[in-house]
C-alpha positions as CSV (number, residue, x, y, z in Angstrom):
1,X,0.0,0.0,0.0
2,X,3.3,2.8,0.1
3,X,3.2,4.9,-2.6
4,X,6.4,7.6,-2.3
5,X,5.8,11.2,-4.5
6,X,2.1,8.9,-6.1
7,X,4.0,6.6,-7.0
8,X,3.9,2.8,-6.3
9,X,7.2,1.8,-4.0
10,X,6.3,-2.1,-4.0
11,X,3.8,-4.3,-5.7
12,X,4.9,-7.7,-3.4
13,X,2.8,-8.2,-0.1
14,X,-1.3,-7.9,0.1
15,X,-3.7,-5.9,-1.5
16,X,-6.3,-4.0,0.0
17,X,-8.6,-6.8,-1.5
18,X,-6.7,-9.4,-0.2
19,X,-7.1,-7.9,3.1
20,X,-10.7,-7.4,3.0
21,X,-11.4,-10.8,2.4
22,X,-8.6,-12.1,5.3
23,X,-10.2,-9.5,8.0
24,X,-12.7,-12.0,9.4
25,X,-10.0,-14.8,10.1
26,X,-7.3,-11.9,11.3
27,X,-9.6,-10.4,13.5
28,X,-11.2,-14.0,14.7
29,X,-7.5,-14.7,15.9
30,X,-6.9,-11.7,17.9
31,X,-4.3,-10.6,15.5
32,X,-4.0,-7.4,13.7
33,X,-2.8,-6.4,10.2
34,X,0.4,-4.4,9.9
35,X,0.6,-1.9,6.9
36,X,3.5,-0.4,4.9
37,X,1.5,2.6,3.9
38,X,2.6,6.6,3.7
39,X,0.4,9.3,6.4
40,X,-0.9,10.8,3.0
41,X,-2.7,7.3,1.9
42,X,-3.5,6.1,5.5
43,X,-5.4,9.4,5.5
44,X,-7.1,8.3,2.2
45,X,-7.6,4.7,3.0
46,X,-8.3,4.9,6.7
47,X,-12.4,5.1,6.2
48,X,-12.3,2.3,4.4
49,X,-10.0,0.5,7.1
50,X,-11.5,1.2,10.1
51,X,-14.9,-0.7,8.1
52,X,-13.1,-3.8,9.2
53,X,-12.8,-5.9,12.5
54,X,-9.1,-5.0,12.7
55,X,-6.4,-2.9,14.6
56,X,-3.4,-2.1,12.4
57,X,0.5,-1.4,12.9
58,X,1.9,1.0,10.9
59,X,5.1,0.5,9.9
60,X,8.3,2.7,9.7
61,X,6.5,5.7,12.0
62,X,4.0,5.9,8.4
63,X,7.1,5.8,6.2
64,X,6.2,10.2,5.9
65,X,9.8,11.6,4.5
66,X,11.4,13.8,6.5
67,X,11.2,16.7,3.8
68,X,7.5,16.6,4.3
69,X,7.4,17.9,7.8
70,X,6.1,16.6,10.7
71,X,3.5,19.4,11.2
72,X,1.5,18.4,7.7
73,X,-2.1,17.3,8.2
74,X,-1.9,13.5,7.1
75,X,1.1,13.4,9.7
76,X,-0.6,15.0,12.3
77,X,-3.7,12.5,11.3
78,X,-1.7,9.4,11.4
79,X,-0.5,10.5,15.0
80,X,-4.3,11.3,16.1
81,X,-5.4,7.3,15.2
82,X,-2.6,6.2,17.3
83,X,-4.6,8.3,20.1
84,X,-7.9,6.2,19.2
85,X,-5.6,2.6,20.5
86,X,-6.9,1.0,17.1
87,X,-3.5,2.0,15.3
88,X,0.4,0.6,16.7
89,X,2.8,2.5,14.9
90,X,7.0,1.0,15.0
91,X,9.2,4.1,15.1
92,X,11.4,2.5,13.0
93,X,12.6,3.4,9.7
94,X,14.8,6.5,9.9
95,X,16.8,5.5,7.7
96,X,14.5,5.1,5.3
97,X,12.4,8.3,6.0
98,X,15.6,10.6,5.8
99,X,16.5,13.0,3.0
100,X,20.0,13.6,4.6
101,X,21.1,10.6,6.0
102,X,22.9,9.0,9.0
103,X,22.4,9.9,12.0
104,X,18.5,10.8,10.9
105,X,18.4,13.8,12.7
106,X,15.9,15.0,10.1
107,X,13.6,12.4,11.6
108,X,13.5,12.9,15.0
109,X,10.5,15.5,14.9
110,X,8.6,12.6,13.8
111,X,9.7,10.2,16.2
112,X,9.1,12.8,18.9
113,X,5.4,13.6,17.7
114,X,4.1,10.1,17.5
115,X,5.7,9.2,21.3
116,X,4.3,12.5,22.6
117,X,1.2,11.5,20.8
118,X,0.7,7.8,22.5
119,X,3.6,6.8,23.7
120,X,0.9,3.0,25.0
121,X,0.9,2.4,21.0
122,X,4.0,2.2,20.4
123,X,6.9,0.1,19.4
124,X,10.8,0.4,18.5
125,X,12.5,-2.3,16.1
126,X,16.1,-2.3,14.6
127,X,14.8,-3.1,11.0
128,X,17.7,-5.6,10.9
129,X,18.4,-7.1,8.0
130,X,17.9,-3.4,6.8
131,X,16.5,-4.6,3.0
132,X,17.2,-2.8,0.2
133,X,20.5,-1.6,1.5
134,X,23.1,-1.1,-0.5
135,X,26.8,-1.6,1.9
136,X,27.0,2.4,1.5
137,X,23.8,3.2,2.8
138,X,23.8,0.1,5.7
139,X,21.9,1.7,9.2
140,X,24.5,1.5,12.3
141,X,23.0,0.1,15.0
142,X,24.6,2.6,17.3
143,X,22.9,5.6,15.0
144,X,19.3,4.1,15.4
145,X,19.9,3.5,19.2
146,X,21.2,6.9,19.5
147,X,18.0,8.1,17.7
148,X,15.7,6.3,19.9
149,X,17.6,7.5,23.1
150,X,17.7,11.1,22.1
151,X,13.9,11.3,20.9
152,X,13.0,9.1,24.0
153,X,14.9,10.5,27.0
154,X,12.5,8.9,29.7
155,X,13.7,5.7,31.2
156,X,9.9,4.5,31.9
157,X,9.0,5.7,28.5
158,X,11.7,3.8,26.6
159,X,10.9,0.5,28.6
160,X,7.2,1.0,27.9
161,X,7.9,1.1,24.4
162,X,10.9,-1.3,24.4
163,X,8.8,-3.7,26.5
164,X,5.2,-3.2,27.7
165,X,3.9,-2.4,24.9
166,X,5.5,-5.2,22.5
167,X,4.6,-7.2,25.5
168,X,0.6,-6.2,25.2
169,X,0.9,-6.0,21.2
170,X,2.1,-9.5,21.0
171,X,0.6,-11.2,23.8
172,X,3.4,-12.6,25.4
């Protein structure tokens, strides 16, 4: 469902269709439906999504570039629905959100918003094996930590969202 600048970024994974017609056994398992979709189309697509029996993780903090600004509508949107504790976002994906690259500084407005936001719906991940890397473009470990410790200064906060919550997303 990611489109970048309206275009189509991947074809692989499920359609929307394929999704409608999966919701009833998703949702009959207690699982929810993680998306790979931009804050501009989640804004377009969310009436239709919230029509089904599902909660939804949004992936790489709604894979918004940096360049867009984390004060645009569909941004601010996406970080409302987190609010509603239907949507789980991963703030993950600086890397590939950035226009100016390592450390992601650029990104840390978003990262900020969505924990200041609802910090209860979300979850950090490494993104390891970092797909669609080339070697000269590779994350460091070190940078995304960095990241998460400089746009998360609260102890209790990072645990929640290292922890608690993955804990109660996951149900272990």
């Amino acid at each position: 469902m990611i489109r970048q600048d309206g275009k189509p970024v991947s074809t692989l994974g499920t359609s929307y269709d394929d999704l409608v017609k999966l919701a009833p056994r998703i949702a009959e398992r207690g699982w929810h439906a993680q998306l790979w979709i931009e804050s501009s189309d989640l804004a377009a697509a969310a009436p239709e999504l919230e029509k089904l029996p599902l909660s939804y993780v949004i992936d790489h903090m709604s894979r918004t570039m940096a360049d867009k600004g984390h004060d645009h509508p569909d941004f601010r949107a996406f970080t409302d629905r987190l609010k509603t504790g239907r949507y789980w976002t991963k703030i993950s994906g600086a890397d590939r959100n950035t226009r100016v690259g390592r450390p992601y500084a650029d990104t840390a407005p978003f990262m900020r918003a969505i924990v200041q936001a609802a910090p209860d719906q979300v979850v950090w991940v490494s993104d390891w094996p970092h797909v669609g890397h080339s070697a000269e473009t590779m994350p460091d470990l070190q940078d995304l930590l960095r990241l998460l410790h400089d746009c998360v200064p609260d102890e209790a906060t990072r645990c929640k969202i290292l922890i608690a919550n993955p804990a109660r997303l996951y149900n272990f």
